[in-house]
DSSP file (Angstrom, degrees, kcal/mol; ACC not computed):
  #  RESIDUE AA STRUCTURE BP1 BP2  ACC     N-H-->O    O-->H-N    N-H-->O    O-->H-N    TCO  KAPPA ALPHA  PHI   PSI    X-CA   Y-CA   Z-CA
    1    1 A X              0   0    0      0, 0.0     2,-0.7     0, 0.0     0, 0.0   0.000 360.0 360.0 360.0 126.5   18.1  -20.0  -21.7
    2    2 A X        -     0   0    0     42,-0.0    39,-0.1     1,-0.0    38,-0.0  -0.853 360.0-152.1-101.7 113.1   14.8  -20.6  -19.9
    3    3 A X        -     0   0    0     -2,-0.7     2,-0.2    37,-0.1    37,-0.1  -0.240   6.7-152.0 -61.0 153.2   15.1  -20.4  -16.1
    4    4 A X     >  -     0   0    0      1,-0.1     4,-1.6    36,-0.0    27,-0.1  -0.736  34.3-100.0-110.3-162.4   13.3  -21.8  -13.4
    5    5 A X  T  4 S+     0   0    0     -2,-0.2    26,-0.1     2,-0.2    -1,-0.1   0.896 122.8  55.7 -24.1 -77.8   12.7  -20.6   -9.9
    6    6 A X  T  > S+     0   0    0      2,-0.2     4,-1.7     1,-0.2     3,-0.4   0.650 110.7  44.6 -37.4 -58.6   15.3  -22.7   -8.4
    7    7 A X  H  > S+     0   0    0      2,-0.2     4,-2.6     1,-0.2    -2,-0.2   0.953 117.3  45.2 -48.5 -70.2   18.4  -21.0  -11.1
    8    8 A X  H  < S+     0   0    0     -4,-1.6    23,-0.3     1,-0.2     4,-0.3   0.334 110.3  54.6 -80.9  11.8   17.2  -17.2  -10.5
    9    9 A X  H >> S+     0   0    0     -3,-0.4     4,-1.8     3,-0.1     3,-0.6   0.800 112.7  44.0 -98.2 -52.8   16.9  -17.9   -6.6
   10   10 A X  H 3X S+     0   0    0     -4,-1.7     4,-1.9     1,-0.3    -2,-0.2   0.717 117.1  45.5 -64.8 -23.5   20.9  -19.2   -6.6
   11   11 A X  H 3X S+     0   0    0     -4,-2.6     4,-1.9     2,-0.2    -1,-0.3   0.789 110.3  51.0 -95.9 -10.9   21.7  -16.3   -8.6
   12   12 A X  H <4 S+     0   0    0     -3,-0.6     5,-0.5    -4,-0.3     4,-0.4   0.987 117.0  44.7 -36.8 -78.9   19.5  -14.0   -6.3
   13   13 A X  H >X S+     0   0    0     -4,-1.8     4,-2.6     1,-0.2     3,-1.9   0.795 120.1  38.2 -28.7 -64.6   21.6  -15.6   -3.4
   14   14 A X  H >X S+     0   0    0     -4,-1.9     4,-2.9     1,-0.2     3,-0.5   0.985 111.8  53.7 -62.5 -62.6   25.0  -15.3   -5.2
   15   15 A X  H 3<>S+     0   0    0     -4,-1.9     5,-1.7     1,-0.2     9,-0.5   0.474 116.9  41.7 -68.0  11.0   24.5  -11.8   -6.9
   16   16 A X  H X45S+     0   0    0     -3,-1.9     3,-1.1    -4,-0.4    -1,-0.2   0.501 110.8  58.1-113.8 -19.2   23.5  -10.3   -2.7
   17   17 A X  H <<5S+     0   0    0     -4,-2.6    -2,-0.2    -3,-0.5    -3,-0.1   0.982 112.2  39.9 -61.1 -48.6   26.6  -12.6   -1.8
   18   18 A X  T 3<5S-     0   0    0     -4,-2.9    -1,-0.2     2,-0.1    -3,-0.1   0.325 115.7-113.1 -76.8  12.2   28.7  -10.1   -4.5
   19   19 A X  T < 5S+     0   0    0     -3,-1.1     2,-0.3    -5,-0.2    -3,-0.2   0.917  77.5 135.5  57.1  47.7   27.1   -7.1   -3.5
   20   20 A X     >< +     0   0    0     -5,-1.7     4,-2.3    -6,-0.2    -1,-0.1  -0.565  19.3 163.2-129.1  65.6   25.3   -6.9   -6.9
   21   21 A X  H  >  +     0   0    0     -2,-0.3     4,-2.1     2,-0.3    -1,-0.2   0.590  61.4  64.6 -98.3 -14.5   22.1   -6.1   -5.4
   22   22 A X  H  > S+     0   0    0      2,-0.2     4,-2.4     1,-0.2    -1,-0.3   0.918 107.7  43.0 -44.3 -65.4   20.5   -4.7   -8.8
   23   23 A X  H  >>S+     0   0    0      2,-0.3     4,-1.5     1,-0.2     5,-0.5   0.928 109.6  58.9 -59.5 -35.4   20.7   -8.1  -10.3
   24   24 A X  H  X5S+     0   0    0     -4,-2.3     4,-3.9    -9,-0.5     5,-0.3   0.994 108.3  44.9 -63.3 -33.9   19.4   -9.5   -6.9
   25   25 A X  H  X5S+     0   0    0     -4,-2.1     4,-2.4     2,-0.2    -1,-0.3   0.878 112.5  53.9 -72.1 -29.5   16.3   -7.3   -7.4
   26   26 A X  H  X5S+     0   0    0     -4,-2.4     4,-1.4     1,-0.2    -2,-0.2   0.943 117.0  38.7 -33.2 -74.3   16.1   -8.6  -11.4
   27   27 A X  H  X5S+     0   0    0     -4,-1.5     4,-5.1     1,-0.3     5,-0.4   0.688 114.6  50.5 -98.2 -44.4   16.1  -11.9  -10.2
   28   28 A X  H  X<S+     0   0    0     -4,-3.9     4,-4.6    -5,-0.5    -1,-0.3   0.995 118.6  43.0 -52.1 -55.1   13.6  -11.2   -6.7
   29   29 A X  H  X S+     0   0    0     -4,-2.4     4,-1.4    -5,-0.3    -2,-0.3   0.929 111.8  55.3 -54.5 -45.0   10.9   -9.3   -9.4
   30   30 A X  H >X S+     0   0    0     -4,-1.4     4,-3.8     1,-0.3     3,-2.6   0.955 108.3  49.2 -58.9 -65.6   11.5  -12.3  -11.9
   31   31 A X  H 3X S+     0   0    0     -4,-5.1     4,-2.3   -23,-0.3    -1,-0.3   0.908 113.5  43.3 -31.4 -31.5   10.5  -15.0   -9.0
   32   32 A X  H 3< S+     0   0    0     -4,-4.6    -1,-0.3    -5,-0.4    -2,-0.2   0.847 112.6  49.2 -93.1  -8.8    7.6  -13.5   -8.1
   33   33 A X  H X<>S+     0   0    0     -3,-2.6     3,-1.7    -4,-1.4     5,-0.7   0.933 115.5  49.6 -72.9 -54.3    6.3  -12.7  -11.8
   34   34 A X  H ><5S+     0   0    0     -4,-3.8     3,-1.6     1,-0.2    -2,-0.2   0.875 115.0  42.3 -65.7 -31.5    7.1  -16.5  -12.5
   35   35 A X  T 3<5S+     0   0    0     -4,-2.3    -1,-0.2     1,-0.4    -2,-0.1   0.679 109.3  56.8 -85.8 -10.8    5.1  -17.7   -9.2
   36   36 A X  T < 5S-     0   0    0     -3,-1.7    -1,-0.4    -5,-0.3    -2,-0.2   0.293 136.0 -90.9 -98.6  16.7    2.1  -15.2   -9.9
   37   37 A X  T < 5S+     0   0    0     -3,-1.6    -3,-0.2     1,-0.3    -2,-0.2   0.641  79.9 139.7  83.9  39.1    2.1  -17.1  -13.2
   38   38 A X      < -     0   0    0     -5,-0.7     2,-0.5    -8,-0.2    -1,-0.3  -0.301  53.1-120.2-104.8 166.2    4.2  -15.4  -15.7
   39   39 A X     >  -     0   0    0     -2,-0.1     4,-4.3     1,-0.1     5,-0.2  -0.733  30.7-105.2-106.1 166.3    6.2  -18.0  -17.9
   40   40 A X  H  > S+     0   0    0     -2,-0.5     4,-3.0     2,-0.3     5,-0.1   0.818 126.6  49.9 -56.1 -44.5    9.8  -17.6  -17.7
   41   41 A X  H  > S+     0   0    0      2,-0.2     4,-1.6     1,-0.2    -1,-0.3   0.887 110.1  56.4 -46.0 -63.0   10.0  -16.0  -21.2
   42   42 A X  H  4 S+     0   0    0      2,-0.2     4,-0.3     1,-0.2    -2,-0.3   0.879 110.3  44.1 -30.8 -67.9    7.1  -13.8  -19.8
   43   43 A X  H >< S+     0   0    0     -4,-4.3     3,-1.7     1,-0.3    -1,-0.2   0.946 103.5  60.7 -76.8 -44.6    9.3  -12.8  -17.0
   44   44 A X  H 3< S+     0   0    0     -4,-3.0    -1,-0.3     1,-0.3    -2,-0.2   0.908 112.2  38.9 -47.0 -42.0   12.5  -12.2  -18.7
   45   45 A X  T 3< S+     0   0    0     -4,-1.6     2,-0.3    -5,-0.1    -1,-0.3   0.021  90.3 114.8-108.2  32.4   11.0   -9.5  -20.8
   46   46 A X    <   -     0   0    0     -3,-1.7     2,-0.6    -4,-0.3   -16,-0.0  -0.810  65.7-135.2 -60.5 118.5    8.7   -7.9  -18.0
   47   47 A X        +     0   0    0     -2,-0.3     3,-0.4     1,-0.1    -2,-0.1  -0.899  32.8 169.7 -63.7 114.2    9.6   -4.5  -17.1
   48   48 A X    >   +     0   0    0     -2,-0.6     3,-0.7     1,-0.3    -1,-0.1   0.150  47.9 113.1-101.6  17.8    9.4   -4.8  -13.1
   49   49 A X  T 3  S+     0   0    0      1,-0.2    -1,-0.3     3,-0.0   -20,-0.0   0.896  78.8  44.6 -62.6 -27.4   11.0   -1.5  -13.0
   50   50 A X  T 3  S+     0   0    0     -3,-0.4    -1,-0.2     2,-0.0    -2,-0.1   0.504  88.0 122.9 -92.8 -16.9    7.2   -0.2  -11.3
   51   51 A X    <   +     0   0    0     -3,-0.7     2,-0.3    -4,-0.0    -3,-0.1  -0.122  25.0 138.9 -37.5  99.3    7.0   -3.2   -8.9
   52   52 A X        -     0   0    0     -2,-0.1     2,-0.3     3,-0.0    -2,-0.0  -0.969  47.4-116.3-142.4 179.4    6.7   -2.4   -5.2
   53   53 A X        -     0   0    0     -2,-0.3     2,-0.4     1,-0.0     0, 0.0  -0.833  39.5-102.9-119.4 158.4    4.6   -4.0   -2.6
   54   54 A X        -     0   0    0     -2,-0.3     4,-0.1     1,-0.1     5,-0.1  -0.636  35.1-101.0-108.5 164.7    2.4   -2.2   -1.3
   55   55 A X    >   -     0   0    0     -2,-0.4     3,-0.8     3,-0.1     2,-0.1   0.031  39.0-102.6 -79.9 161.1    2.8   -0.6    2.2
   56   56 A X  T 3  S+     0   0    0      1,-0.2    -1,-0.1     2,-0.1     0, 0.0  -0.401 110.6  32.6 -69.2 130.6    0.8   -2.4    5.7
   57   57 A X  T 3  S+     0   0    0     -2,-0.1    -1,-0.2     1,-0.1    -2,-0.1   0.561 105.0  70.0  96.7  -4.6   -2.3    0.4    5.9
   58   58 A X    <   +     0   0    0     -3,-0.8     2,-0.4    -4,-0.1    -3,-0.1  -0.113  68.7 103.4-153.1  54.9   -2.9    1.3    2.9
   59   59 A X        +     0   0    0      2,-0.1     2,-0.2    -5,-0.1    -2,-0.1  -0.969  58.1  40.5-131.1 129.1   -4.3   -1.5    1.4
   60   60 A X  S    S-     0   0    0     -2,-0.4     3,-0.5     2,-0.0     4,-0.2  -0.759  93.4 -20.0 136.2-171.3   -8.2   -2.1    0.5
   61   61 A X  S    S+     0   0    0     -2,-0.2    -2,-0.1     1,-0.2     4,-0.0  -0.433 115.6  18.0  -3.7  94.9  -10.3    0.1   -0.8
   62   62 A X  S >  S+     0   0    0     -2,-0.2     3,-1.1     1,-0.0    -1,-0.2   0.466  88.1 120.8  93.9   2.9  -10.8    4.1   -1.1
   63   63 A X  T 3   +     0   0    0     -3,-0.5    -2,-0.1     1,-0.2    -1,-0.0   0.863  59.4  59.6 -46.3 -39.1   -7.2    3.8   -0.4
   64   64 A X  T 3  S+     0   0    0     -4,-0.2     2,-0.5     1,-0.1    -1,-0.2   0.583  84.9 102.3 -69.2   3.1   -6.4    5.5   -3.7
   65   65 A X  S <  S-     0   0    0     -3,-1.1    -1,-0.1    -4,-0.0    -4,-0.0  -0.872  75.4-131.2-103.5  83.5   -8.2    8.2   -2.5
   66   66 A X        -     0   0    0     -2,-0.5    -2,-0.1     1,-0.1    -3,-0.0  -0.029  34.6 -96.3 -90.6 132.9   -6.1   11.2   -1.2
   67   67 A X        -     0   0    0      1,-0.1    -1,-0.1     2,-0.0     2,-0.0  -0.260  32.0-121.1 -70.5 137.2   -7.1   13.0    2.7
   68   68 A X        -     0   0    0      1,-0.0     2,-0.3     2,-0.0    -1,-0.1  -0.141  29.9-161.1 -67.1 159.0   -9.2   15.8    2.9
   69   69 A X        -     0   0    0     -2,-0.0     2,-0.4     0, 0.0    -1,-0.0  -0.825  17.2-116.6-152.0 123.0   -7.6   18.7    4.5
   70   70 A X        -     0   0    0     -2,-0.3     4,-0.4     1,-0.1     3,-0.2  -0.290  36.6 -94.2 -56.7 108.4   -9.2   21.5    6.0
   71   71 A X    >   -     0   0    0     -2,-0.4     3,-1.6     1,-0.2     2,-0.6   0.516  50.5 -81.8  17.5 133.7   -8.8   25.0    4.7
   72   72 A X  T 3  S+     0   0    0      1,-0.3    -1,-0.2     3,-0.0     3,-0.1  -0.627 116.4  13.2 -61.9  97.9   -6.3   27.5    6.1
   73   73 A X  T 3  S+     0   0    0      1,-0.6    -1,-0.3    -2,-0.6    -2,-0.1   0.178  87.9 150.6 114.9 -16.3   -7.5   29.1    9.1
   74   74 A X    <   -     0   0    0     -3,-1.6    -1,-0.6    -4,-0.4     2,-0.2  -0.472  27.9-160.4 -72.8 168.0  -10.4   26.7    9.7
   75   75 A X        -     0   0    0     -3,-0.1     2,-0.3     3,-0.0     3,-0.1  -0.942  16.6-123.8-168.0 122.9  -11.4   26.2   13.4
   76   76 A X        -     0   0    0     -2,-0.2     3,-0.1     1,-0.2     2,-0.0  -0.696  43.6 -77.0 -99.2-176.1  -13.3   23.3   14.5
   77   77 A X        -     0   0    0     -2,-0.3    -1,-0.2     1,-0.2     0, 0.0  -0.045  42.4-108.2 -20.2 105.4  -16.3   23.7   16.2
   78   78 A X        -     0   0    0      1,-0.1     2,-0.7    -3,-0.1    -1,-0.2   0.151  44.7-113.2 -51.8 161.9  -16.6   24.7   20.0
   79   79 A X        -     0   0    0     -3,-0.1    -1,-0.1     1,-0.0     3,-0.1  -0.683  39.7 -99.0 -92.1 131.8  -17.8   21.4   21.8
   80   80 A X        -     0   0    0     -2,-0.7     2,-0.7     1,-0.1     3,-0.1   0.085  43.3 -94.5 -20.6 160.0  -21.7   21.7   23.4
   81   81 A X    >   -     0   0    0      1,-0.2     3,-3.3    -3,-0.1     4,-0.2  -0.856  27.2-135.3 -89.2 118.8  -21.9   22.4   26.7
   82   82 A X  G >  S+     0   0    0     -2,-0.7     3,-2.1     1,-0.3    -1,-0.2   0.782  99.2  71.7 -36.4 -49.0  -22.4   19.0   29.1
   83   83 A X  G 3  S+     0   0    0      1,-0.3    -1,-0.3    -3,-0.1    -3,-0.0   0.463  99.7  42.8 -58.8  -8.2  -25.2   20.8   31.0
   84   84 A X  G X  S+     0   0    0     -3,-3.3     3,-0.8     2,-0.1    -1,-0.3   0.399  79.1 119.1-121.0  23.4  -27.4   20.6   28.2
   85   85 A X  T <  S+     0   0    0     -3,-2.1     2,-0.2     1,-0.2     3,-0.1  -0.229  78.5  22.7 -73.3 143.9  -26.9   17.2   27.1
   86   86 A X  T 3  S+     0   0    0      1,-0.2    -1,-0.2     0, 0.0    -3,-0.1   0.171  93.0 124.9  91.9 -50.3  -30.3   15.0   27.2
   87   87 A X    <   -     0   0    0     -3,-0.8     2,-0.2    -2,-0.2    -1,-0.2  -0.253  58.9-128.4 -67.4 140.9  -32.4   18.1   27.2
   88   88 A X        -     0   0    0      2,-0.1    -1,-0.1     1,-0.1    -3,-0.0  -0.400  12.0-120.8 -82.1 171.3  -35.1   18.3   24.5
   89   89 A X  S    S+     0   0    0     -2,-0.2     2,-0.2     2,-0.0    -1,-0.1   0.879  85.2  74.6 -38.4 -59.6  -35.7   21.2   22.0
   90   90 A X        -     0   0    0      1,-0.0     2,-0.2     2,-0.0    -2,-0.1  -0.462  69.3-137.9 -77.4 139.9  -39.2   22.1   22.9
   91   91 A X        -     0   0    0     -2,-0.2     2,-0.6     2,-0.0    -2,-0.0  -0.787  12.6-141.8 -84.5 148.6  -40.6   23.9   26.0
   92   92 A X        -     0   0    0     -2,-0.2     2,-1.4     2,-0.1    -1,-0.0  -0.901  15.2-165.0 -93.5 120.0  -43.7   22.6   27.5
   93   93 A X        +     0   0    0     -2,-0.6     2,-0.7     2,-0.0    -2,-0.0  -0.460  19.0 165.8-103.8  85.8  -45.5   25.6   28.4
   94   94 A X              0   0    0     -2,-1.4    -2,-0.1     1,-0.2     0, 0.0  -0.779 360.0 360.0 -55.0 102.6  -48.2   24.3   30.8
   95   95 A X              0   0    0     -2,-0.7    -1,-0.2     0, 0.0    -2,-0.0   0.357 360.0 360.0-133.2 360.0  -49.9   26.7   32.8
């Protein structure tokens, strides 16, 4: 039996109405395979077990990428002192 949208949305609806919330998620993954452009056939035999969306913030780029964390014990650096801010490096020794 070949579904459309419209069929696996009323039997999402009905199967959260029966507390059957495993079939609602079949039925959720199926829509969204069929709308991202899977054929119905296509969708039925998809395993969506891996499906998740992915979380607000952690999307783009260098995401995949896991945060450095400093060594045990590290300490970071004391901050300059304001009073020397501005000054240059070299003395001029004029005399």
């Amino acid at each position: 039996m070949v579904e459309t949208i419209e069929t696996l949305y009323e039997k999402m609806e009905a199967a959260v109405r029966d507390l059957d919330f495993e079939e609602a998620a079949r039925c959720r993954n199926a829509i969204n395979l069929m709308r991202s452009g899977a054929t119905a056939e296509e969708a039925a035999q998809a395993d969506a077990s891996g499906l998740q969306r992915q979380q607000p913030g952690a999307m783009g780029l260098g995401t995949s990428q896991q945060k450095v964390t400093p060594p045990k014990g590290w300490k970071p650096p004391p901050k300059p002192d304001p009073m020397t801010r501005g000054r240059g490096r070299r003395r001029s020794d004029k005399t």
